[in-house]
matplotlib code that plots the C-alpha trace (Angstrom):
import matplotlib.pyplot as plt

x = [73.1, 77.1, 75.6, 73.8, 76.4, 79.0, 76.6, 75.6, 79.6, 80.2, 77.4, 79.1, 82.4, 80.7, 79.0, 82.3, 84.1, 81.4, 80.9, 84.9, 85.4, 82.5, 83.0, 86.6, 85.6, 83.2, 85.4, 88.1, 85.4, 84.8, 88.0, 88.0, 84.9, 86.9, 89.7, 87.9, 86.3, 89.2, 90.8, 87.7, 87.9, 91.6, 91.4, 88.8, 90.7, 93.3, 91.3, 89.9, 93.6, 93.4, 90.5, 91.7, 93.2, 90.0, 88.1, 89.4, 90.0, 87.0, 87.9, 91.3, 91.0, 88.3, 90.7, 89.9, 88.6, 85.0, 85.4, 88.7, 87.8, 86.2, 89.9, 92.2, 90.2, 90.8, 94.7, 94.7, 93.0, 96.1, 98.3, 97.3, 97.7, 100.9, 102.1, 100.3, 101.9, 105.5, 105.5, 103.7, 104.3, 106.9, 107.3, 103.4, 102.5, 99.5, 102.1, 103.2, 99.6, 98.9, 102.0, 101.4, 97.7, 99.5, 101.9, 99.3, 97.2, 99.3, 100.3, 96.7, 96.5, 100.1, 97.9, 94.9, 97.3, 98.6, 95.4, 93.5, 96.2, 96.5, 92.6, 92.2, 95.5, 94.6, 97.0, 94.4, 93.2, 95.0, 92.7, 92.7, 96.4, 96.2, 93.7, 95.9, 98.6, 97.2, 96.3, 93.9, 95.6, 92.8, 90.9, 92.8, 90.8, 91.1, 89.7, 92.7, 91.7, 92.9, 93.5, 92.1, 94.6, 92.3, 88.6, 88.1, 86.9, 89.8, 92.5, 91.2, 91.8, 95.0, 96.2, 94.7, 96.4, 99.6, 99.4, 98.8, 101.8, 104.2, 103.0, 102.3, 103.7, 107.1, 107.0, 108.5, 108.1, 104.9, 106.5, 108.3, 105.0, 103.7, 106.3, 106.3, 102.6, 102.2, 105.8, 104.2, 101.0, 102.8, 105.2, 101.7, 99.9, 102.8, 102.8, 99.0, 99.2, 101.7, 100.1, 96.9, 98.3, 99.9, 96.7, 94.7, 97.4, 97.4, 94.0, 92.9, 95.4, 94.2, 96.8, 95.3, 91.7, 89.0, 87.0, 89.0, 89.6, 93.1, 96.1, 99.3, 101.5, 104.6, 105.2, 104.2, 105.6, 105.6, 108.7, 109.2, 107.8, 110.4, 107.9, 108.8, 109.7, 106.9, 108.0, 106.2, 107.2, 108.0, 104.6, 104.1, 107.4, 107.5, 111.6, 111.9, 109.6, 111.6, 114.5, 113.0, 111.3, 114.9, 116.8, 113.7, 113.8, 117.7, 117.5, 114.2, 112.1, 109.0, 106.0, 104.5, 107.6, 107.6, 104.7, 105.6, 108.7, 106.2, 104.0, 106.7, 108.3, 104.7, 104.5, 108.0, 107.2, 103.4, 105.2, 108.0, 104.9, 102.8, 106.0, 106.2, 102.6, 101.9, 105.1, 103.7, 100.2, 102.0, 103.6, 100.9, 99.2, 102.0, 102.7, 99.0, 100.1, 104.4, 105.6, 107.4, 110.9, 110.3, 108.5, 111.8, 113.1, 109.6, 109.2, 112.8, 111.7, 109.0, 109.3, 112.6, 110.6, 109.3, 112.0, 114.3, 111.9, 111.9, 115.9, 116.3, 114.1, 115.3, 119.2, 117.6, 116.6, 120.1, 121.5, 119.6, 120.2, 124.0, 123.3, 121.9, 125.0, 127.1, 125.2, 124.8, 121.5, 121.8, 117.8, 117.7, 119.1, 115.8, 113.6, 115.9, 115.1, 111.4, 112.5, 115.5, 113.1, 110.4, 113.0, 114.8, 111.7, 110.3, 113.3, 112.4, 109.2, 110.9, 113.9, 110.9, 109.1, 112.2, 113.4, 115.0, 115.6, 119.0, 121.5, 121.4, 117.8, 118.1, 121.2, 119.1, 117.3, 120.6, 122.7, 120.1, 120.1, 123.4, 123.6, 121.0, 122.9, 126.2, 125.1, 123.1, 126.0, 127.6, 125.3, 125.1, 128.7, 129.0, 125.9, 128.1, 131.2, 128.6, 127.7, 130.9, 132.3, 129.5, 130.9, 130.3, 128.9, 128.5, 125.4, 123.9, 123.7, 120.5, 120.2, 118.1, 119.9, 117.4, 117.8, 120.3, 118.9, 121.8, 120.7, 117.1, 118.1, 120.6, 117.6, 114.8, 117.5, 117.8, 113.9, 113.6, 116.1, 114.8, 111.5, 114.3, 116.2, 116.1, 117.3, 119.7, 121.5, 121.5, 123.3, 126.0, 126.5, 127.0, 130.0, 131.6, 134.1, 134.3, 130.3, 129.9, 129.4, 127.9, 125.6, 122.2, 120.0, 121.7, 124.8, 122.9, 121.1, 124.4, 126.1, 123.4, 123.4, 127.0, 126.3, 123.3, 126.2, 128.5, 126.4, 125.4, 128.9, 129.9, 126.8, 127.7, 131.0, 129.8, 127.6, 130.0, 132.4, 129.0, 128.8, 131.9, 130.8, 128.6, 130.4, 128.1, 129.1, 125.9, 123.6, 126.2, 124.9, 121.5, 122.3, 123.6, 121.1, 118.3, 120.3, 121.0, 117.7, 116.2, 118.0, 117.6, 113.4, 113.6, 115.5, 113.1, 110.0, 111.4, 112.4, 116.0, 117.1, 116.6, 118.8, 121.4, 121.4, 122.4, 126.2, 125.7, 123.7, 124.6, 123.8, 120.2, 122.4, 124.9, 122.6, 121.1, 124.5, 125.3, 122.1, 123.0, 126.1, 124.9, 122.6, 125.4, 126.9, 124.2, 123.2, 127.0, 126.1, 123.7, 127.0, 127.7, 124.7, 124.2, 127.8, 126.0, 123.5, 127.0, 128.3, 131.7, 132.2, 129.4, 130.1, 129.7, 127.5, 125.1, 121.3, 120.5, 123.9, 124.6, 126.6, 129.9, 129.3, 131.9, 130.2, 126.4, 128.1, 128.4, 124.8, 124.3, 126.9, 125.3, 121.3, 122.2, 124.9, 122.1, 119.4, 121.5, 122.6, 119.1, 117.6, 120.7, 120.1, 116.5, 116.3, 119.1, 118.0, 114.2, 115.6, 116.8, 114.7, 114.0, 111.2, 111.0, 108.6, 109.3, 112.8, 112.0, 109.9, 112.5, 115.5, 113.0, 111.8, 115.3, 116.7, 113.8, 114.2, 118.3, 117.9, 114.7, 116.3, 119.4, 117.4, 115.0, 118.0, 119.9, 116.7, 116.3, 119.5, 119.4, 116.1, 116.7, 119.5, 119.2, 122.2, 120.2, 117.3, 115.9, 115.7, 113.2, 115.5, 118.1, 115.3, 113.9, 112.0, 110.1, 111.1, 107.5, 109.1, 112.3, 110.4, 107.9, 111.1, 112.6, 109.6, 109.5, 113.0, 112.8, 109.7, 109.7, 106.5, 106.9]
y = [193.8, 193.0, 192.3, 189.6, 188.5, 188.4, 186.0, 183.9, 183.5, 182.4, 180.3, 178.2, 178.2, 176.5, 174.2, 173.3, 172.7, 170.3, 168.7, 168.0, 165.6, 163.7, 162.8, 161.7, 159.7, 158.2, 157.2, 155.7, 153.6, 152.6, 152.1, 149.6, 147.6, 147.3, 145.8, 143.8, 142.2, 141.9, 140.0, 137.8, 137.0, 136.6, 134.2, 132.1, 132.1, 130.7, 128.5, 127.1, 126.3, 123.8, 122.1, 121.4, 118.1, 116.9, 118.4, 117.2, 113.6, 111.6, 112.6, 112.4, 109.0, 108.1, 109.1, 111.4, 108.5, 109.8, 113.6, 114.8, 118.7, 118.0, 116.2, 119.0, 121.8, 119.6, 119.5, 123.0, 123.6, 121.4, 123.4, 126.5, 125.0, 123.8, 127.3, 129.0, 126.6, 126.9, 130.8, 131.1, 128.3, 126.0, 123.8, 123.3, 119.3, 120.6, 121.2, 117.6, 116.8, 119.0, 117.6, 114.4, 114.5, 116.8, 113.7, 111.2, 113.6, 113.5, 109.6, 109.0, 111.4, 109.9, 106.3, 108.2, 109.2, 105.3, 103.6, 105.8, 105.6, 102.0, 100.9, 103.0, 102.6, 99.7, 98.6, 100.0, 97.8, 96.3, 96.9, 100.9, 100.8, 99.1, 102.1, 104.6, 103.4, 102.8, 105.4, 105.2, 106.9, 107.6, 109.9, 113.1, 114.2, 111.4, 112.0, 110.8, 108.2, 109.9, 107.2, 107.9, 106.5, 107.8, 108.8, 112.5, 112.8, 110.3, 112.4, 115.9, 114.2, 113.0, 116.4, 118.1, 115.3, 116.2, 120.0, 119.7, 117.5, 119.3, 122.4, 121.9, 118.2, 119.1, 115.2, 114.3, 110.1, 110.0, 111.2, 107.7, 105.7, 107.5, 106.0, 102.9, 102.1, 104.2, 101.9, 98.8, 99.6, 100.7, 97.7, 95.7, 97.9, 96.3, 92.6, 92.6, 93.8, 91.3, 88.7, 89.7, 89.8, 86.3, 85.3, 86.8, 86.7, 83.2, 82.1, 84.8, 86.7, 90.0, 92.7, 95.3, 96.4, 94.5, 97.8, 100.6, 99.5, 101.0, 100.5, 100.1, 103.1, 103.5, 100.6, 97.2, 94.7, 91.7, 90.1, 88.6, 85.1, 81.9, 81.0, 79.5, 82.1, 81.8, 83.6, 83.0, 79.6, 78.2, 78.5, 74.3, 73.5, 72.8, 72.3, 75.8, 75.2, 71.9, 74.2, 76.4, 73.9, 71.9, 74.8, 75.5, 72.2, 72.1, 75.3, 74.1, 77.0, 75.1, 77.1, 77.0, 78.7, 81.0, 81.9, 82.0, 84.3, 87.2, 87.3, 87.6, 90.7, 92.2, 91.8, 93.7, 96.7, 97.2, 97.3, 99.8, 102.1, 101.4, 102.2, 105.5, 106.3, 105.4, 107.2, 110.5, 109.8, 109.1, 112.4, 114.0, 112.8, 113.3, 117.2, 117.5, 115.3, 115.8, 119.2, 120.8, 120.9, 116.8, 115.8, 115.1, 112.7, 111.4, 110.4, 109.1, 106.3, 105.8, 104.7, 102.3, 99.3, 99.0, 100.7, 97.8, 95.4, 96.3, 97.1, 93.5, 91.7, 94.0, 92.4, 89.0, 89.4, 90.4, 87.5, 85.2, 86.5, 86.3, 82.8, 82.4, 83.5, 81.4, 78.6, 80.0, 80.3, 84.1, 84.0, 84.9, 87.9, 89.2, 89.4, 92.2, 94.5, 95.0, 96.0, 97.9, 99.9, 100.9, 101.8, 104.2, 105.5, 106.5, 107.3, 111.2, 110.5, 108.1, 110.9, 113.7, 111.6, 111.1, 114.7, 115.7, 112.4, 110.5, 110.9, 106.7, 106.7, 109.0, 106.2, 102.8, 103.4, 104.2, 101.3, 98.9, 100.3, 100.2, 96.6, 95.2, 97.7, 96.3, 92.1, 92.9, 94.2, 90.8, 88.8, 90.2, 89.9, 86.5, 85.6, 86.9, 84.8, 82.0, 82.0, 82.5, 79.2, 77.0, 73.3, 71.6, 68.7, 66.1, 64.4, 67.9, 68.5, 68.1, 65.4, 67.1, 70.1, 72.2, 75.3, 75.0, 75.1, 77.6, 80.2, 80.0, 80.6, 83.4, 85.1, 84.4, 86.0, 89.2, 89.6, 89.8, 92.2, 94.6, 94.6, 96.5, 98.2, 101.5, 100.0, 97.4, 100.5, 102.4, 99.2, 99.0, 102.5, 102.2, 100.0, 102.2, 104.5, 107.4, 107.5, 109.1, 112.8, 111.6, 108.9, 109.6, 108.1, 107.7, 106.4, 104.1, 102.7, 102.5, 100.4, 98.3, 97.7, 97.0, 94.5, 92.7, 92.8, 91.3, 88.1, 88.1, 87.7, 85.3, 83.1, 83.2, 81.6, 78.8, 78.3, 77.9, 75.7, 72.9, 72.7, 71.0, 68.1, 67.5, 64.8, 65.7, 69.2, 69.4, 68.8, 71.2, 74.0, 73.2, 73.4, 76.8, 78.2, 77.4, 79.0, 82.2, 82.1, 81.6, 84.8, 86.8, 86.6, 86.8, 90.0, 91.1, 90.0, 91.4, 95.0, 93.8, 94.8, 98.7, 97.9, 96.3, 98.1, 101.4, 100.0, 97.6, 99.5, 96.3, 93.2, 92.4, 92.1, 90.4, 87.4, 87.2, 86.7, 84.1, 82.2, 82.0, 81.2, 78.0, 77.3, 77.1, 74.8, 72.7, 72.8, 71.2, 68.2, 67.3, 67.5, 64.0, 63.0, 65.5, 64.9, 61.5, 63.8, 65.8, 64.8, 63.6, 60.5, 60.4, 58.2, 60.3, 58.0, 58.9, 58.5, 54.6, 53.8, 50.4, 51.5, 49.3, 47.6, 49.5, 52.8, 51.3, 50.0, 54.2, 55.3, 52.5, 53.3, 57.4, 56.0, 53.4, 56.4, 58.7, 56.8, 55.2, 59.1, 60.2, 57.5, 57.8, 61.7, 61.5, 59.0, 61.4, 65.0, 63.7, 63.3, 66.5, 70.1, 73.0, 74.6, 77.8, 76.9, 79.8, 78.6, 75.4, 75.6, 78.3, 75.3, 72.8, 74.8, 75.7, 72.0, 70.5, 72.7, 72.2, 68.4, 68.3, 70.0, 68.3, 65.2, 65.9, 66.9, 63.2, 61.4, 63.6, 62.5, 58.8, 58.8, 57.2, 55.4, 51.8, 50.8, 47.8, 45.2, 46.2, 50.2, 50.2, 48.8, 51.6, 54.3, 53.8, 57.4, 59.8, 63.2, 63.9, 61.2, 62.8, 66.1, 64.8, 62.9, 65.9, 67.8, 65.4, 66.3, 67.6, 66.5, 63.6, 62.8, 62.2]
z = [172.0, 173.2, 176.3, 174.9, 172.5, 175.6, 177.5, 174.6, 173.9, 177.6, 177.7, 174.7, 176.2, 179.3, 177.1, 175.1, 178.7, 179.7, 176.6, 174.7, 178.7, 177.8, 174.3, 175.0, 177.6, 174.9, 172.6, 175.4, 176.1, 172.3, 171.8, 175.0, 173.8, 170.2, 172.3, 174.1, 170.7, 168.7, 172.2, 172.6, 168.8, 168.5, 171.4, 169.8, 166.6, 169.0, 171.0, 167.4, 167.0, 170.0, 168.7, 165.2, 165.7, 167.5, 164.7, 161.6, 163.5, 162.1, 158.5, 158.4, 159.9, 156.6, 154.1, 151.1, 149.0, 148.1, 148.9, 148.0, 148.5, 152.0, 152.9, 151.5, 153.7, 157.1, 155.8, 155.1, 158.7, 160.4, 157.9, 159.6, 163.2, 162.6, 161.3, 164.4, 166.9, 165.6, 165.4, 168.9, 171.0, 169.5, 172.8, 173.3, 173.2, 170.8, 168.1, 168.0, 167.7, 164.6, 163.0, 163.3, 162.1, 158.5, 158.4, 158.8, 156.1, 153.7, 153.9, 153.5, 149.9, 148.9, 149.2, 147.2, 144.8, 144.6, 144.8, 142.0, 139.4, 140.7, 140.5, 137.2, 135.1, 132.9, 129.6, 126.8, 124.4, 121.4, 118.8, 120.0, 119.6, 116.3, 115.6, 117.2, 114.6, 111.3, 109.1, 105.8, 102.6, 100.8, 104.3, 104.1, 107.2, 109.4, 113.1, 115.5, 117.8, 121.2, 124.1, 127.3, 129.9, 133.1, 133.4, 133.7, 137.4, 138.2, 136.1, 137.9, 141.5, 140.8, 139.2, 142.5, 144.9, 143.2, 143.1, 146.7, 147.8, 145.2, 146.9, 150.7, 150.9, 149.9, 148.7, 145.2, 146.2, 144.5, 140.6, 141.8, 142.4, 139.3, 136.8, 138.2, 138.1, 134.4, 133.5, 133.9, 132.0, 129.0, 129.2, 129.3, 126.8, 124.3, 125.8, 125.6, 120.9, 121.1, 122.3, 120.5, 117.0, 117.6, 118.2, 115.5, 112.7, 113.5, 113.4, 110.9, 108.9, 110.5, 110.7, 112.4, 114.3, 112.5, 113.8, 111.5, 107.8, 107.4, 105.8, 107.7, 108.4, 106.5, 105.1, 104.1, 107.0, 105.2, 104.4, 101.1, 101.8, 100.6, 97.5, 94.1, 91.4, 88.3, 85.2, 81.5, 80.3, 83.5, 84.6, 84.6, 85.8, 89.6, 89.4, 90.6, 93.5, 94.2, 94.3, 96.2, 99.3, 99.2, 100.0, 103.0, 103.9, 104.3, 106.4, 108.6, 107.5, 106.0, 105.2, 108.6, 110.1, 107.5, 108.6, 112.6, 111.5, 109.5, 112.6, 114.8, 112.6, 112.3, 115.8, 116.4, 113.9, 115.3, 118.8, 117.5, 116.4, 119.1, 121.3, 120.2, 119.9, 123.3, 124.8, 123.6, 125.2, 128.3, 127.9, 127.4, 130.2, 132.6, 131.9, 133.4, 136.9, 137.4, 137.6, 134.7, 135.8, 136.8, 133.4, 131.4, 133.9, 135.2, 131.6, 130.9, 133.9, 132.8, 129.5, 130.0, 130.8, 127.3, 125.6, 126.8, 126.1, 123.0, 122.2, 123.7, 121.3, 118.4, 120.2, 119.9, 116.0, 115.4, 117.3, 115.7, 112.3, 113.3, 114.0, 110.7, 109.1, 110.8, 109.9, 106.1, 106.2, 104.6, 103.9, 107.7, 107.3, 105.0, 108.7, 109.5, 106.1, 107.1, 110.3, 109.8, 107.0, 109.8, 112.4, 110.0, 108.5, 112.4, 113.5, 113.4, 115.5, 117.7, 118.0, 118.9, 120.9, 122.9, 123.0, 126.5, 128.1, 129.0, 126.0, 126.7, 126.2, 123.4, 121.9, 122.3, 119.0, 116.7, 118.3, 117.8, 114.0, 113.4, 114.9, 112.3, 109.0, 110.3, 110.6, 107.1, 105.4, 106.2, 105.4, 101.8, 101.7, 103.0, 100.5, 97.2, 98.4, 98.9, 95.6, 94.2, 96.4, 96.4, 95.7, 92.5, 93.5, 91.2, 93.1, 93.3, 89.9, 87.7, 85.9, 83.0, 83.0, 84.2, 86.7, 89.2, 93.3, 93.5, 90.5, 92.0, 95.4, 94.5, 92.0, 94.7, 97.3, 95.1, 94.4, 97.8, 98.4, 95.8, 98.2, 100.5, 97.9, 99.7, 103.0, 101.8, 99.5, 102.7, 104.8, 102.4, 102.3, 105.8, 105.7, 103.2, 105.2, 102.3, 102.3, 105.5, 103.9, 100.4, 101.6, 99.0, 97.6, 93.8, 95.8, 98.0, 94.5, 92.8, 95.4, 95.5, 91.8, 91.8, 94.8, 92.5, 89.7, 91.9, 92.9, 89.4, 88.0, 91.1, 90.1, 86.1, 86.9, 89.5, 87.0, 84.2, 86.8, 87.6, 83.8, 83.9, 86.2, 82.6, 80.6, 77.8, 76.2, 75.0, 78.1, 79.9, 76.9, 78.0, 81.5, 81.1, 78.8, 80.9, 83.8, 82.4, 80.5, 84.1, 85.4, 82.1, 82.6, 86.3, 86.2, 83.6, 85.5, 89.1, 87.5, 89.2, 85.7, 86.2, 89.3, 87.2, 84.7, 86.2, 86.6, 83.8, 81.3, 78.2, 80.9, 79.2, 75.7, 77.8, 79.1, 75.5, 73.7, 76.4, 75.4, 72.0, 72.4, 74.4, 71.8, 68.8, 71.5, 71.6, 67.8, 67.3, 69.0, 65.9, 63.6, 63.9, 62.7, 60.0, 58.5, 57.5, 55.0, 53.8, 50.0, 51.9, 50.4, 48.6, 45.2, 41.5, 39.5, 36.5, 37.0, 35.8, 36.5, 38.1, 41.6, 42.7, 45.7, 47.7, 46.7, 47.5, 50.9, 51.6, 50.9, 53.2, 56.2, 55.9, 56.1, 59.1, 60.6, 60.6, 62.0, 64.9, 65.7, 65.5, 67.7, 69.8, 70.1, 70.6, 73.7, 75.3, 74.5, 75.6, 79.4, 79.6, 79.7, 78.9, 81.1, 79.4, 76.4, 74.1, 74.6, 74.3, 71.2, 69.4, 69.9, 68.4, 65.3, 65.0, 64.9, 63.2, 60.7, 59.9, 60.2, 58.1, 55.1, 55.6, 55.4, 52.8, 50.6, 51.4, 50.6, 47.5, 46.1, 47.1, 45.5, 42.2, 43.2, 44.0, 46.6, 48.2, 47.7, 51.2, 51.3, 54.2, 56.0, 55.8, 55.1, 58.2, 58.6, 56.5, 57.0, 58.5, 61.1, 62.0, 62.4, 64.9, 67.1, 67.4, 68.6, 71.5, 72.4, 76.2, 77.2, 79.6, 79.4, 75.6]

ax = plt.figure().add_subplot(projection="3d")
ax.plot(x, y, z, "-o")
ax.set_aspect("equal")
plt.show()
């Protein structure tokens, strides 16, 4: 048995000598064949290398128009080339090759880039801005209407052509072609409403997209157009219009311009909100296509086209409003309120929208404001002292003693105004140094009540200086009641008088004592021909008794004094006016009936006495008769 075991153990020995040489001969030569793959593949990796340029030529030469993905393989294939040739062989020709072809590869995607945002940026259309911008009150759940600046396909290939040159191009020229081509298509996204609400307003009326029924955001933009004043009782008298077209007339601004100079501030605010509702699409388009640490100043280039565009016509409204003044024309200065209201009242969203660009991009908005509070503030100004110093002009004064052009003007001035209370408190407040810290509203609402107060009292004492030019004291009563009877209803009508009453709380009573006032005046002018009816002079006799001729001769001289004064009144007082006709009928009533009874009485008296053979001729009128000629007094049509 350990013989056997001996021999079987040499055996294996000798089998384990021969085999172990053989096996690691084996795997030499395995590990030569591996050697000899990974060489043969390595230099056809390399080779490959060689071949790239001649490879990628045809569609690098086509351009990636058509198959973008296709295009940015071949340029990541040259990429590769490039990297191999300069860590390998830096001095082979081949490398120039590769290089030239990535150059001329990414020249061809920075045109791709240009040509699709170039071929498929178009201004969007003004009635989807007018949509974009309007909003509808009464729909709490109103869909947004999103603008589509590129189509979707478009948009992806442009995001990929950028990633790529941001990334591998190491190219930041095309953020440069991208604000400039996105610039101009804002710029004429604005030009192109503009022109279209010219257009439509125009021929029209329509203020926004005939497609969406909304109401305008904000704020009414209508300005207060120049139009005659109608209170009750002046309903049929066109002297206020007259007033009113003279004063339009005088300052060239018919109806027809009137009309030019709404469209052209509706035109200005819908750009101001178009402006900043288009800014934030183009931002929100642009964080897909620049890089985030380029957006901010991509975006600050982009916009300042339009934003100019619009700062410089906001510089010409100012100008010409400045004009204006200069030329005292202070209705002018009423395009700015509308305006100046929309700008303050976006201001937040325009500040937002704005957020992280230049602090001079950031300013434009707040100087342009301050520039339209600052040449408003002086035009009120200028407009109180205008009223205070307006001439009185002899020629210029109404004949009839109706309402003055300048008390129309002044009231028609301050209804406007109160269209803009909020804003034109707000631009006073602005000019007052010690409001910078307590600049509210109440504040704001009581300096523009003291300013309405102000142009009040200036106007009650030009007022009071015309009536002078009167030679008549009693035509100068009826020229100021009908004046401040004028401004008593039209601050009643307007609701001016919750304005002016919260520095004057007693000015309703005050215009109302002032109208009776002028009244007494005016009932004094009938003295002189009621001190005919008076029992001055009048002779004592007994009933039956024969009269002396000198005491007959007075009965006489009262009837013939008191007809000649009544006929002599009556053709005067019919020439002039009252337009109000509750006034107008209260001062008849109210004189009909004192000269009635006066009269009545006289007759009553002379009744049984007989002071003349002819008493027709000295009782000329029945009392009925008198009555009726004095309810003809101001109406000259009578």
């Amino acid at each position: 048995m350990v013989s056997i075991l001996s021999s079987f153990e040499s055996r294996l020995m000798q089998l384990e000598n021969s085999i172990i040489p053989v096996h690691k001969q084996t795997e030499n030569l395995q590990r030569l064949q591996e050697n000899v793959d990974k060489t043969l593949s390595c230099l056809d990796h390399v080779i490959s290398y060689y071949h790239v340029a001649k490879d990628t030529d045809r569609i690098i030469r086509e351009g990636p128009s058509g198959r973008l993905d296709e295009y940015l393989a071949c340029i990541a294939r040259i990429q590769k080339a490039v990297e191999y040739f300069q860590d390998n062989n830096p001095d082979s020709p081949e490398l120039n090759t590769v290089k030239a072809r990535f150059e001329k590869g990414k020249e061809l995607l920075e045109a791709e880039f240009r040509s699709l945002l170039t071929r498929y940026s178009k201004p969007v259309p003004p009635i989807l801005i007018l949509d974009a911008i309007s909003v509808d009150e009464d729909i709490e759940l109103q869909e947004e209407v999103v603008l589509e600046h590129l189509p979707e396909a478009v948009l992806q290939d442009i995001i990929c052509i950028s990633g790529w040159l941001v990334e591998y191009g190491r190219n930041q020229d095309f953020m440069n072609v991208y604000f400039q081509i996105r610039s101009s298509q804002l710029d004429r996204s604005i030009k192109g409403l503009k022109d279209h609400f010219r257009k439509n307003s125009a021929s029209s009326g329509i203020l926004y997209s005939p497609a969406v029924q909304t109401k305008r955001k904000d704020t009414p933009t209508k300005k207060a157009p120049k139009r005659p004043v109608y209170i009750p009782g002046y309903d049929n008298d066109l002297r206020v219009k007259l007033h009113s077209d003279a004063l339009n007339e005088k300052h060239g601004a018919t109806t027809g311009k009137d009309d030019v100079l709404d469209i052209e501030i509706d035109s200005y605010i819908h750009c101001i909100s178009a402006f900043v509702k288009l800014a934030q699409s183009e931002y929100a388009l642009l964080t897909e296509i620049i890089p985030e640490h380029h957006q901010k100043k991509t975006f600050d280039s982009l916009i300042q086209e339009a934003l100019d565009n619009l700062m410089l016509e906001g510089d010409n409204i100012v100008s010409a409003a400045r004009r204006a003044i200069m030329r005292h024309d202070y209705s002018a200065v009423l395009t700015i309120f509308p305006i100046l209201r929309h700008l303050k009242m976006n201001k937040s969203e325009f500040d937002s929208t704005l957020q992280g660009t230049a602090a001079s991009t950031k300013n434009k908005l707040p100087t342009l404001i301050t520039s339209m509070e600052t040449i408003g503030a002086k035009a009120l100004e200028e407009f109180a002292d205008s009223i205070k110093n307006d001439p009185d002009k002899e020629y210029n004064m109404p004949k009839d003693g109706t309402v003055h052009e300048l008390t129309s003007n002044a009231i028609l001035f301050l209804q406007q105004l109160l269209d803009f209370h909020e804003t034109a408190g707000a631009m006073l407040a602005s000019q007052e140094t010690s409001s910078a810290s307590s600049s509210t509203s109440d504040f704001n609402k009581r300096l523009l009540s003291s300013y309405i107060c102000k142009v009040l009292g200036n106007l009650q004492l030009n007022l009071l200086s015309k009536s002078k030019v009167y030679e008549d004291s009693a035509l100068s009563a009826i020229f100021l009641h009908n004046n401040y009877n004028y401004i008593l209803k039209s601050l009643e009508k307007s609701e001016l008088i919750q304005l002016v009453t919260v520095t004057q709380r007693k000015a309703e009573s005050s215009y109302r004592e002032l109208i009776k006032q002028q009244i007494d005046i005016y009932q004094r002018s009938w003295l002189k021909v009621l001190e005919h009816l008076t029992d001055k002079n009048m002779p004592i006799f007994q009933p039956g008794a024969k009269l002396k001729d000198k005491e007959r001769q007075v009965i006489k001289d009262k009837f013939k004094g008191f007809n000649d004064g009544l006929e002599e009144l009556c053709k005067i007082q019919k020439g002039w006016a009252i337009p109000d006709k509750e006034q107008r009928d209260y001062i008849r009533q109210s004189q009909r009936k004192i000269v009635s009874d006066a009269y009545r009485a006289f007759v009553q008296r002379c009744a049984n006495i007989s002071f003349t053979k002819n008493p027709e001729k000295y009782h000329k009128y029945r009392p009925e008769e008198v009555e009726e000629m004095i309810e003809k007094l101001f109406d000259t049509s009578a």
